[in-house]
Biopython code that builds the backbone (N, CA, C, O; Angstrom):
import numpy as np
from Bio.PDB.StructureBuilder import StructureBuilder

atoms = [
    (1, "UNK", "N", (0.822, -1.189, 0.000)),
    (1, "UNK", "CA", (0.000, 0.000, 0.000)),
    (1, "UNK", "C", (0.875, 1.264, 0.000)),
    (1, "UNK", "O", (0.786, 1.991, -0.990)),
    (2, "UNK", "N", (1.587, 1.560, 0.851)),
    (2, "UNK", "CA", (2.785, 2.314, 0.671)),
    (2, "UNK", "C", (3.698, 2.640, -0.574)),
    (2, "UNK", "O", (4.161, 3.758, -0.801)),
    (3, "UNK", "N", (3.950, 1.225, -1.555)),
    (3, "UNK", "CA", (4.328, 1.660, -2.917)),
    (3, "UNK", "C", (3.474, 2.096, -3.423)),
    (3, "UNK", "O", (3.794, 3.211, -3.836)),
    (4, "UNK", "N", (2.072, 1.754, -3.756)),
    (4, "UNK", "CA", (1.103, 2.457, -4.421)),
    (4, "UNK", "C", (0.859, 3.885, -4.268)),
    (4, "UNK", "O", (0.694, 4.651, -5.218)),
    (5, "UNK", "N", (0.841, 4.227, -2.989)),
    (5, "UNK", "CA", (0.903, 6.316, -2.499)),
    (5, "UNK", "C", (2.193, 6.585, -2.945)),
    (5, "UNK", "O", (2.250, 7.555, -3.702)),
    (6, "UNK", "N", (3.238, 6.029, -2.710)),
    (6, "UNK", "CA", (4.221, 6.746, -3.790)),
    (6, "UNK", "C", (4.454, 6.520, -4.826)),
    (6, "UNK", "O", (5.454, 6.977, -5.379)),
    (7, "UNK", "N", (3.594, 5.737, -5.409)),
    (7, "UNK", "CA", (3.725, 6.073, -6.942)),
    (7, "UNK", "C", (3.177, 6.720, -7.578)),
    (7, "UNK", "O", (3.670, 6.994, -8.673)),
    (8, "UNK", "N", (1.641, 7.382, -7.122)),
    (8, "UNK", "CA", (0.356, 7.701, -7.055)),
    (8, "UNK", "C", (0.707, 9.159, -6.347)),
    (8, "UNK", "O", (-0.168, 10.003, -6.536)),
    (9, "UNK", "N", (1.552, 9.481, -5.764)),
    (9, "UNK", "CA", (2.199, 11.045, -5.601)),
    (9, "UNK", "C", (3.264, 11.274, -6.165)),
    (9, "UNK", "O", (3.772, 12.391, -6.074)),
    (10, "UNK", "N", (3.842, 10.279, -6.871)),
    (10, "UNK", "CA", (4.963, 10.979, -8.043)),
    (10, "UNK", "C", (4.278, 11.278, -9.386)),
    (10, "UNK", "O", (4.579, 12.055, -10.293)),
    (11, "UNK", "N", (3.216, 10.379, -9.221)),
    (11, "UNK", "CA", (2.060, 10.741, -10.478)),
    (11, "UNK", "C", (1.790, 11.913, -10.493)),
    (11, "UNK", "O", (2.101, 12.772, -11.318)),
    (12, "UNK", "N", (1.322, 11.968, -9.766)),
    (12, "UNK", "CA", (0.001, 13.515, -9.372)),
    (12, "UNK", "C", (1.015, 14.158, -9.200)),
    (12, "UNK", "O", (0.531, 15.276, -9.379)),
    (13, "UNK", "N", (2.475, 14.411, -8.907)),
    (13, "UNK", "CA", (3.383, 15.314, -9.143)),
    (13, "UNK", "C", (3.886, 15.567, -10.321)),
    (13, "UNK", "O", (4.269, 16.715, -10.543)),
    (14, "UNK", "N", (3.997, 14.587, -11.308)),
    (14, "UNK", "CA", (4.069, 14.463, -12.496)),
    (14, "UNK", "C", (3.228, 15.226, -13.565)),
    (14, "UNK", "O", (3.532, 15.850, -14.582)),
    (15, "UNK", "N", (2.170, 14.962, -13.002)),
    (15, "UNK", "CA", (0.675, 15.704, -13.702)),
    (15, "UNK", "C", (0.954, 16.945, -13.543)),
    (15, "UNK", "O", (1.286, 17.614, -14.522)),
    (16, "UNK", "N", (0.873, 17.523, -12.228)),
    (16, "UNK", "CA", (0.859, 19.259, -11.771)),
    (16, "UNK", "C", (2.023, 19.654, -12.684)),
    (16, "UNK", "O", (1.767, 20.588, -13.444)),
    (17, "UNK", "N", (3.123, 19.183, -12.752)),
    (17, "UNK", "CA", (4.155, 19.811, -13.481)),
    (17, "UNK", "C", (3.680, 19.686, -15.296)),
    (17, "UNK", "O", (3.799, 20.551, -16.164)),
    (18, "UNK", "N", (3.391, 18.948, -15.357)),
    (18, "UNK", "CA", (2.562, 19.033, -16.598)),
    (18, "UNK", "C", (1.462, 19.954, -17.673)),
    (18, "UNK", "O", (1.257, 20.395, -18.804)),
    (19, "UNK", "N", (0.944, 19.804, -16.158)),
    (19, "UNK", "CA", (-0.271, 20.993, -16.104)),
    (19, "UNK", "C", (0.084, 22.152, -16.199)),
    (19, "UNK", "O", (-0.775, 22.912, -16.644)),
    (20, "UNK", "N", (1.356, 22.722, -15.860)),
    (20, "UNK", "CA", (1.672, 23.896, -15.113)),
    (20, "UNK", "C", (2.635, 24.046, -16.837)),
    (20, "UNK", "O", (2.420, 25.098, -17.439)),
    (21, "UNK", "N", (3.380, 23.268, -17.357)),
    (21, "UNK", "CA", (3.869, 23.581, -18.800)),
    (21, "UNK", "C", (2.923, 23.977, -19.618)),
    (21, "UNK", "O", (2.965, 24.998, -20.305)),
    (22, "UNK", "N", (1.400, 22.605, -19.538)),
    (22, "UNK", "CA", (0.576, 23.111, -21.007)),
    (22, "UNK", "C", (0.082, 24.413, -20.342)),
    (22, "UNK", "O", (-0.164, 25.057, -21.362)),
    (23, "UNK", "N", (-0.254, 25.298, -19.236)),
    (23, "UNK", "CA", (-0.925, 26.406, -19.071)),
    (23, "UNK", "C", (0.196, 27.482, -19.448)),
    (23, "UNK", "O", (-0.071, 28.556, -19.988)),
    (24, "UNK", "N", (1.265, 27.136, -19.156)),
    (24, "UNK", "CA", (2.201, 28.245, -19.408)),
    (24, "UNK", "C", (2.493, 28.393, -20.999)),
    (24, "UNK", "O", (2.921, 29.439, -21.487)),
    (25, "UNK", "N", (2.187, 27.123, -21.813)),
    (25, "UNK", "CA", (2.593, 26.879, -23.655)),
    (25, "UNK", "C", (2.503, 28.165, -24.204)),
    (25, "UNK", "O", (3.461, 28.812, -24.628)),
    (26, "UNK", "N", (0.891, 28.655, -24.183)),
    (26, "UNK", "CA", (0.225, 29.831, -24.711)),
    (26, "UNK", "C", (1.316, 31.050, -24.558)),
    (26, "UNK", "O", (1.529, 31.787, -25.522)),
    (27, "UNK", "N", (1.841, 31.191, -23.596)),
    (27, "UNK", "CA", (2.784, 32.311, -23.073)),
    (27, "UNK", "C", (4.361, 31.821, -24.452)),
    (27, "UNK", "O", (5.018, 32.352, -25.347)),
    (28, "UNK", "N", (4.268, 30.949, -23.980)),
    (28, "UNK", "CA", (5.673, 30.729, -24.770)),
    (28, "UNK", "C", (5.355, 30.818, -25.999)),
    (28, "UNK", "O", (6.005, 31.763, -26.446)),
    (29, "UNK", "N", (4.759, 30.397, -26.756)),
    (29, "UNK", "CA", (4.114, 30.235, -27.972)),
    (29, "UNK", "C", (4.086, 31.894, -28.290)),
    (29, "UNK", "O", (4.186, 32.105, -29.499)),
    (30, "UNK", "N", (4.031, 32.486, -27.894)),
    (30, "UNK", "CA", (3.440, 33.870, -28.192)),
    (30, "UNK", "C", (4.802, 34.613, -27.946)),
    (30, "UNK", "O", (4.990, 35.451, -28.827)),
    (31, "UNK", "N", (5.694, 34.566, -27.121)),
    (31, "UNK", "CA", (6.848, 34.770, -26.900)),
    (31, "UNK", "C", (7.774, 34.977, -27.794)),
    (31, "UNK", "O", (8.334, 36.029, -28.103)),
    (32, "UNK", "N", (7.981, 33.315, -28.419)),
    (32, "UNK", "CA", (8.157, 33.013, -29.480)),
    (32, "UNK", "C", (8.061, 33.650, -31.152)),
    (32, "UNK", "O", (8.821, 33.803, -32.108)),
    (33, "UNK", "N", (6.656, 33.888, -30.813)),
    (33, "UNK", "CA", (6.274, 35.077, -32.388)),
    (33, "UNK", "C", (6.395, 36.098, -32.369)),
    (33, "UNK", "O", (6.052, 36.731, -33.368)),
    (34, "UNK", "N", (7.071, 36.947, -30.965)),
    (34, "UNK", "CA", (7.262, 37.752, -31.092)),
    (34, "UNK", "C", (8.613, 37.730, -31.386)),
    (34, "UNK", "O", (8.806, 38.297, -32.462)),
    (35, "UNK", "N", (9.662, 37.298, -30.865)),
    (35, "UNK", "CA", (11.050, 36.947, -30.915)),
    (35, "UNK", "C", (11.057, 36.713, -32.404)),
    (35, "UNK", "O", (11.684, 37.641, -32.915)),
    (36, "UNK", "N", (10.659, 35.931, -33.247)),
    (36, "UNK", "CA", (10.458, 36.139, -34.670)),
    (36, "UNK", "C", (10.308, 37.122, -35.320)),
    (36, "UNK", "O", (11.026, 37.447, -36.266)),
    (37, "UNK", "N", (9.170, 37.849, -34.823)),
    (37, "UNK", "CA", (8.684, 39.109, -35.486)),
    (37, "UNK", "C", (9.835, 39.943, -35.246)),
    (37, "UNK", "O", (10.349, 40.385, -36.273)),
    (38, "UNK", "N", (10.406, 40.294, -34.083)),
    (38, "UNK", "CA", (11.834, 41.376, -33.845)),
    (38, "UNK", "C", (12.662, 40.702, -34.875)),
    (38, "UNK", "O", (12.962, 41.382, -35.857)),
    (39, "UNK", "N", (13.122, 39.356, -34.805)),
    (39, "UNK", "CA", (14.148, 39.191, -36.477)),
    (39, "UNK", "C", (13.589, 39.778, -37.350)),
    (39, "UNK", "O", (13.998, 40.913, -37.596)),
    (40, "UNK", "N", (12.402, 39.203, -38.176)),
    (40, "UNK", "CA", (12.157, 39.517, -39.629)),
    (40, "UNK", "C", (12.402, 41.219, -39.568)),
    (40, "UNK", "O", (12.808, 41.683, -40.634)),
    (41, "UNK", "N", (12.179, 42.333, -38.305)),
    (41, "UNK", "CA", (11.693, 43.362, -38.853)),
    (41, "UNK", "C", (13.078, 44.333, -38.635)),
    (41, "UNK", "O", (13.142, 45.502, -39.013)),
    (42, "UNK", "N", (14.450, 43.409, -37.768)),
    (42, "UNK", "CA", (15.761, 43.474, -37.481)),
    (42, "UNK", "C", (16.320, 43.415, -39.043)),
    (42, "UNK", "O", (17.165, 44.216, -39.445)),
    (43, "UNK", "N", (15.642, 42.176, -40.035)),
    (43, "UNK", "CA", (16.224, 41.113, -41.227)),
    (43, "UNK", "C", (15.944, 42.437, -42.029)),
    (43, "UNK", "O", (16.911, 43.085, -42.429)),
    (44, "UNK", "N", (14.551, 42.905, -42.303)),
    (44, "UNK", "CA", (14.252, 43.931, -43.150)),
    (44, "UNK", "C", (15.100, 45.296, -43.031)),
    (44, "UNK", "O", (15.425, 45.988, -43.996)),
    (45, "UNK", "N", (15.349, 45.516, -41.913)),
    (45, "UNK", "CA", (16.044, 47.060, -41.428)),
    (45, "UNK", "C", (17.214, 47.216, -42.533)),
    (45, "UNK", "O", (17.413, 47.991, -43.468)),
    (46, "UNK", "N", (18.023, 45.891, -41.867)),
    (46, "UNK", "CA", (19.366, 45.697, -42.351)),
    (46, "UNK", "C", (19.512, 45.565, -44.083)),
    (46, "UNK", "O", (20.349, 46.010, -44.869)),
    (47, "UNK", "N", (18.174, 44.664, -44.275)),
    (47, "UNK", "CA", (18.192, 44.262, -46.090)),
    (47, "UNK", "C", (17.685, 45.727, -46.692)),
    (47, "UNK", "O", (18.181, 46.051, -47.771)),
    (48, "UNK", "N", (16.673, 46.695, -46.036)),
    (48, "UNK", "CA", (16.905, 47.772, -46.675)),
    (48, "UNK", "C", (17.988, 49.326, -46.539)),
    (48, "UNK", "O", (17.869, 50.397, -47.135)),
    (49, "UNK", "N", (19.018, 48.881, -45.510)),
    (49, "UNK", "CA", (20.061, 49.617, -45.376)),
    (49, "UNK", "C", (21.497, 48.595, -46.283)),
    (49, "UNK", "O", (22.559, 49.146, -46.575)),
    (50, "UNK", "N", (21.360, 47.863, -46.437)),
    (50, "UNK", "CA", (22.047, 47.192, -47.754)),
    (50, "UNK", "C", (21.796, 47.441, -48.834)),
    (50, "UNK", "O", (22.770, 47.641, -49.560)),
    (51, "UNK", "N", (20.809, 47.518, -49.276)),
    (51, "UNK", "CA", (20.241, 47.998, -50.623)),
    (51, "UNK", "C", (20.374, 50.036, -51.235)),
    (51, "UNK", "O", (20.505, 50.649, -52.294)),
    (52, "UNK", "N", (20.241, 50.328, -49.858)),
    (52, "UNK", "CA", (20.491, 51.659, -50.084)),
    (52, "UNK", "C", (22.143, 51.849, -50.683)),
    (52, "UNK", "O", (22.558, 52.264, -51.765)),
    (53, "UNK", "N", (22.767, 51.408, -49.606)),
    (53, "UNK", "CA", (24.187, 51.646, -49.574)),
    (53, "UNK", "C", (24.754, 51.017, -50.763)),
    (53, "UNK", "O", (25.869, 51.457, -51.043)),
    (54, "UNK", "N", (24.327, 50.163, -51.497)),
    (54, "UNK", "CA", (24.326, 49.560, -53.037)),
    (54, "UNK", "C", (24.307, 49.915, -53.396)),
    (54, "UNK", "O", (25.329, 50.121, -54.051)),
    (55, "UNK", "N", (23.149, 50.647, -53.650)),
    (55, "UNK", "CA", (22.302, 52.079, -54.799)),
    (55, "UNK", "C", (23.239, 52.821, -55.063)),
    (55, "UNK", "O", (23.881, 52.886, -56.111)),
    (56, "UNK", "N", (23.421, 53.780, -53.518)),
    (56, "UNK", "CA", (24.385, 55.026, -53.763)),
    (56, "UNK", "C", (25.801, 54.538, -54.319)),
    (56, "UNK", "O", (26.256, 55.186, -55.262)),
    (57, "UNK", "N", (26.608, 53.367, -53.788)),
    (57, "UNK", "CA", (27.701, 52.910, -54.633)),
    (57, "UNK", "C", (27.418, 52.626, -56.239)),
    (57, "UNK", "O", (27.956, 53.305, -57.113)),
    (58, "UNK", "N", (26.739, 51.814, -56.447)),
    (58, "UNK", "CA", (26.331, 52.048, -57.713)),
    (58, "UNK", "C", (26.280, 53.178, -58.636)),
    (58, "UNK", "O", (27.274, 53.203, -59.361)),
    (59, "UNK", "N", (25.418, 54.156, -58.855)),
    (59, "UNK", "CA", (25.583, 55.707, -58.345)),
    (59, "UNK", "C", (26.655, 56.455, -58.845)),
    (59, "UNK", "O", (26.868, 56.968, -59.943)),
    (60, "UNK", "N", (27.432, 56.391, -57.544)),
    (60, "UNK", "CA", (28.351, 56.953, -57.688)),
    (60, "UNK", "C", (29.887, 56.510, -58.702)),
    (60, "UNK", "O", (30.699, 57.317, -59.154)),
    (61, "UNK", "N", (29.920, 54.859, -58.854)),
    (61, "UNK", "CA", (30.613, 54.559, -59.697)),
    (61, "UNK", "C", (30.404, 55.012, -61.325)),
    (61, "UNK", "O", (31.243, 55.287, -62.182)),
    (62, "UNK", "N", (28.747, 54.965, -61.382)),
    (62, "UNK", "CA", (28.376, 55.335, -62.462)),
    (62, "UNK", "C", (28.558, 56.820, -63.314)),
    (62, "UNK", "O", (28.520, 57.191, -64.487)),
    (63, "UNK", "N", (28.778, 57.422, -61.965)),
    (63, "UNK", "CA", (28.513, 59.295, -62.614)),
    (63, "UNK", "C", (30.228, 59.119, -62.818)),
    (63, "UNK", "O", (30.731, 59.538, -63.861)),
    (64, "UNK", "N", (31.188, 58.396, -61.632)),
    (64, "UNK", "CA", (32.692, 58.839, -61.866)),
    (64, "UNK", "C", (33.063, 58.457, -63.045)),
    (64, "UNK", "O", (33.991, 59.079, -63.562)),
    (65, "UNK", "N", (32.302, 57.090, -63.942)),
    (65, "UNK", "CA", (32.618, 56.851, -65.144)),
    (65, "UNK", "C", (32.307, 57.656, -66.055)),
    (65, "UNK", "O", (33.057, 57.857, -67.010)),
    (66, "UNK", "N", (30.913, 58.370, -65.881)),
    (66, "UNK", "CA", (31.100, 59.465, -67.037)),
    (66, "UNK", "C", (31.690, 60.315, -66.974)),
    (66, "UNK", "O", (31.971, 60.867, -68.038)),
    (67, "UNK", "N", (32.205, 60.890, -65.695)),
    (67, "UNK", "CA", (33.485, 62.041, -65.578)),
    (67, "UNK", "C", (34.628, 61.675, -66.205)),
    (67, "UNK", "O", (34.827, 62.337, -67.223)),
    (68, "UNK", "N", (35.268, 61.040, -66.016)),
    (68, "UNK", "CA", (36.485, 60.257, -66.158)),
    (68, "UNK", "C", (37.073, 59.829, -67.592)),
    (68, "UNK", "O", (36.296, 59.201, -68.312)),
    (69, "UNK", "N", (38.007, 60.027, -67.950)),
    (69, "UNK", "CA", (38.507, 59.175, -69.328)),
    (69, "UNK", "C", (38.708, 57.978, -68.961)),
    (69, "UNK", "O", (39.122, 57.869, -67.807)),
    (70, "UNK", "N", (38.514, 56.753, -69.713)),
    (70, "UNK", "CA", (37.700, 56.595, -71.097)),
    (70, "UNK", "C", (36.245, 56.316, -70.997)),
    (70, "UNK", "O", (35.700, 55.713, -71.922)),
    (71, "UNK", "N", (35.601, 56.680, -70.010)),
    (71, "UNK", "CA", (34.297, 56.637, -69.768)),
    (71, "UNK", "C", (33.536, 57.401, -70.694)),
    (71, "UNK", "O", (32.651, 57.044, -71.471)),
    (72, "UNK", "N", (34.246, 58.985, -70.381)),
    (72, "UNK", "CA", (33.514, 60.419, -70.997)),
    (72, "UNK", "C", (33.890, 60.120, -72.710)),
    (72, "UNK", "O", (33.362, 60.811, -73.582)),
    (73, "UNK", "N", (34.634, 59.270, -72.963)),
    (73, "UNK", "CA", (35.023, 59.070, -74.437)),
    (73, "UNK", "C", (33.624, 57.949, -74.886)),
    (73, "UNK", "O", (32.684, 58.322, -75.588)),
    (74, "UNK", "N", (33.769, 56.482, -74.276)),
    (74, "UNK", "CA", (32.567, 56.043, -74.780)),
    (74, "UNK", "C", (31.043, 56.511, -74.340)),
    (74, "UNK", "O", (30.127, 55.940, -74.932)),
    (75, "UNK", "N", (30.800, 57.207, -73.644)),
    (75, "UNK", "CA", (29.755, 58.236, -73.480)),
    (75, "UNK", "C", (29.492, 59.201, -75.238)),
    (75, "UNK", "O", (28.685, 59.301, -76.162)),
    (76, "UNK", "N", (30.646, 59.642, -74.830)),
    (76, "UNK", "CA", (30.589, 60.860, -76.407)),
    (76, "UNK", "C", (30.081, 60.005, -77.495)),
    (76, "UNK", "O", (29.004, 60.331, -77.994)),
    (77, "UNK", "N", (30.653, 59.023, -77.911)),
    (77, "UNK", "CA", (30.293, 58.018, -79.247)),
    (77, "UNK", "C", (29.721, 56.817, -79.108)),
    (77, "UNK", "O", (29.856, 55.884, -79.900)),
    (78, "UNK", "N", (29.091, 56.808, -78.131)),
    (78, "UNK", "CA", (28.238, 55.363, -77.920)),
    (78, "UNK", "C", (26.847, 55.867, -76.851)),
    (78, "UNK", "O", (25.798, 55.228, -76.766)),
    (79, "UNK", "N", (26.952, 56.302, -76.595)),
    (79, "UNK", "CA", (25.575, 56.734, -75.401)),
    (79, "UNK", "C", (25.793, 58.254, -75.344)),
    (79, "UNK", "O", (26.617, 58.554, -74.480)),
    (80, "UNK", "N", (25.256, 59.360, -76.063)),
    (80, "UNK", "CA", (25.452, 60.541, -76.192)),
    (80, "UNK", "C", (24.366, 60.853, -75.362)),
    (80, "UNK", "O", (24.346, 62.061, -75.125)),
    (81, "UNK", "N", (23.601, 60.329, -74.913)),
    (81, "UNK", "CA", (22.340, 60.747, -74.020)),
    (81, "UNK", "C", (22.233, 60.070, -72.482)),
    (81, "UNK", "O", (21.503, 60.244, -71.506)),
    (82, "UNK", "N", (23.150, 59.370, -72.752)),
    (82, "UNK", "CA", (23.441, 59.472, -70.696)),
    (82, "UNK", "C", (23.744, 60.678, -70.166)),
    (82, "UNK", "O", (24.357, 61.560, -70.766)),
    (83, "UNK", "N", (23.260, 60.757, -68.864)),
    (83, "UNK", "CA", (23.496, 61.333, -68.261)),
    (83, "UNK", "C", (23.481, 61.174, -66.799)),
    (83, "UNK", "O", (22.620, 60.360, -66.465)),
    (84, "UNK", "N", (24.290, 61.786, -65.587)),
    (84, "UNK", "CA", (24.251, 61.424, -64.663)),
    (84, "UNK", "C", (23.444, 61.081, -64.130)),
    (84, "UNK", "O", (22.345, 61.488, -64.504)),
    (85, "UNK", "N", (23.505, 60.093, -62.894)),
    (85, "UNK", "CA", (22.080, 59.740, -62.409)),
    (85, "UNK", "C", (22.018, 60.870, -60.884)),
    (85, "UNK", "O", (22.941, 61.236, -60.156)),
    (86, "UNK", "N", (21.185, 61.045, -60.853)),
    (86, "UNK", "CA", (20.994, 61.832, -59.141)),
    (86, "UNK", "C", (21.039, 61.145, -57.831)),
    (86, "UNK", "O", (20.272, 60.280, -57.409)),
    (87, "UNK", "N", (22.186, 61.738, -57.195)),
    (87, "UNK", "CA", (22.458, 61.082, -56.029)),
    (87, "UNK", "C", (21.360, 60.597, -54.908)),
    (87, "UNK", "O", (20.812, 61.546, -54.346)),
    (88, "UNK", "N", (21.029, 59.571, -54.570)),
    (88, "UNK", "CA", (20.066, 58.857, -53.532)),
    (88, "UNK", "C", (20.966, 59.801, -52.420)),
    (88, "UNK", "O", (22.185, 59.836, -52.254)),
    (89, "UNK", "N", (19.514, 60.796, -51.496)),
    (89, "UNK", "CA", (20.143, 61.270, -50.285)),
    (89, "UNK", "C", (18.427, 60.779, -49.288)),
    (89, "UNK", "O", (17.293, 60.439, -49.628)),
    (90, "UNK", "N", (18.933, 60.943, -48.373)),
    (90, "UNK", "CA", (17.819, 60.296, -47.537)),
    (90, "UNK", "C", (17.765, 61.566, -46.596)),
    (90, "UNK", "O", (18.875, 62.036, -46.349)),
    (91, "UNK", "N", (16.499, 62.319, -45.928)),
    (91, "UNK", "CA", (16.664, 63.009, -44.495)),
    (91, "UNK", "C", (16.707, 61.883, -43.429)),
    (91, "UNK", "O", (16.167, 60.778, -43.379)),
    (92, "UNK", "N", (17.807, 62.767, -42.325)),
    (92, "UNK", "CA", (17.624, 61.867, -41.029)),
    (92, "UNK", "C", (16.220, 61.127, -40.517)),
    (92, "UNK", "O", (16.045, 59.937, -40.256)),
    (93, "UNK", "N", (15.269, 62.249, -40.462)),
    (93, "UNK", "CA", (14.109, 61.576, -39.673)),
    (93, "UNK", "C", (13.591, 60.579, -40.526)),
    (93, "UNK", "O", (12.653, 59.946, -40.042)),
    (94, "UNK", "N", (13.929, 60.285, -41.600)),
    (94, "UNK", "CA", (13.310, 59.134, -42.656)),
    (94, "UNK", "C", (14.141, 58.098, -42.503)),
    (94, "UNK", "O", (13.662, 57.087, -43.017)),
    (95, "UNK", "N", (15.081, 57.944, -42.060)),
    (95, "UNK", "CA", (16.165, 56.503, -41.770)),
    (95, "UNK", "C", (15.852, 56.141, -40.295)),
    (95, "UNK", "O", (16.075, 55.011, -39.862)),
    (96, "UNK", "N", (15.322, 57.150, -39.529)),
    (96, "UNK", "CA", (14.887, 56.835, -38.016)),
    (96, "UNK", "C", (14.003, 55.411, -38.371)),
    (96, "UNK", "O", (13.290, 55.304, -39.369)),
    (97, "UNK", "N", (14.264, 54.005, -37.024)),
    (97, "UNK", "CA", (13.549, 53.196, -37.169)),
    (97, "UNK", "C", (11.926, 53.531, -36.335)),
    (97, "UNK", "O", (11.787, 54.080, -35.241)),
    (98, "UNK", "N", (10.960, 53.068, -37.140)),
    (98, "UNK", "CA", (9.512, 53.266, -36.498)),
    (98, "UNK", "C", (9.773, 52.502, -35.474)),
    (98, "UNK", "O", (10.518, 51.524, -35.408)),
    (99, "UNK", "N", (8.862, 53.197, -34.357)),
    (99, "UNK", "CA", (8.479, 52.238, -33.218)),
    (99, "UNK", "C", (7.385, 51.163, -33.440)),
    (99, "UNK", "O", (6.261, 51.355, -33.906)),
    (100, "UNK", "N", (7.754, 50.366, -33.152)),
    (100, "UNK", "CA", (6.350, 49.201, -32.928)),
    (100, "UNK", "C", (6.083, 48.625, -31.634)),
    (100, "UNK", "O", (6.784, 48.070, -30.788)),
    (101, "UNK", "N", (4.082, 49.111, -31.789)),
    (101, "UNK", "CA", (3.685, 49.017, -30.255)),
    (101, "UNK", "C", (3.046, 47.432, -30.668)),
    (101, "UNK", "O", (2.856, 46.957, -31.788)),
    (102, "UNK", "N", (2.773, 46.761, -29.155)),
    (102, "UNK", "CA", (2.007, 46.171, -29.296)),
    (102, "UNK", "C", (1.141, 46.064, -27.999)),
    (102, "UNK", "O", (1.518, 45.855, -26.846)),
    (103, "UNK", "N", (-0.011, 46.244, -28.446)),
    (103, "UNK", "CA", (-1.523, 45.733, -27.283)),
    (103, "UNK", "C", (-1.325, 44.797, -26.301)),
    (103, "UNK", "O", (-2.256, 44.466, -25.567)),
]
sb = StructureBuilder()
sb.init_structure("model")
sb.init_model(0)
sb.init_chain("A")
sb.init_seg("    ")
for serial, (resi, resn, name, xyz) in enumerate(atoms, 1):
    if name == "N":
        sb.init_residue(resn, " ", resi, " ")
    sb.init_atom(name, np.array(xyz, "f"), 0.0, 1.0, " ", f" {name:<3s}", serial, name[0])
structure = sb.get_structure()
């Protein structure tokens, strides 16, 4: 009788701890999507401050080639209608990251 109550309270100890994970899941679970959501919107920041900084290199290689000999030479007799492209400038408060609330 004695093995049976302790097996029968490692049970029911077993259970409560059980119980006490699936009630807490919801929390983690949600935790979780948020911890996701901060990457993807960390992933995006960065993939559109890469892309900028591309641009303007791009850009700028492009206008130094038409300055430059032998750039400004095949410009003259092969593409007489290029012309520089306009420098990508950004204002500060537009590179500021948005806040995101949540409820």
């Amino acid at each position: 009788m004695q093995k049976l109550q302790a097996v029968q309270g490692a049970l029911s100890g077993a259970l409560s701890k059980l119980l006490l994970v699936v009630e807490r899941y919801p929390d983690l679970k949600s935790n979780q999507n948020f911890l996701q959501l901060q990457t993807a919107l960390e992933g995006t920041e960065n993939r559109i401050g890469v892309a900028r900084r591309d641009y303007i290199e791009a850009v700028r290689a492009y206008n130094t080639e038409l300055k430059t000999i032998p750039g400004r030479w095949w410009k003259q007799f092969m593409y007489p209608t290029n012309e520089p492209l306009p420098t990508f400038s950004v204002a500060k408060e537009k590179t500021k990251v948005p806040e995101v609330k949540f409820n």
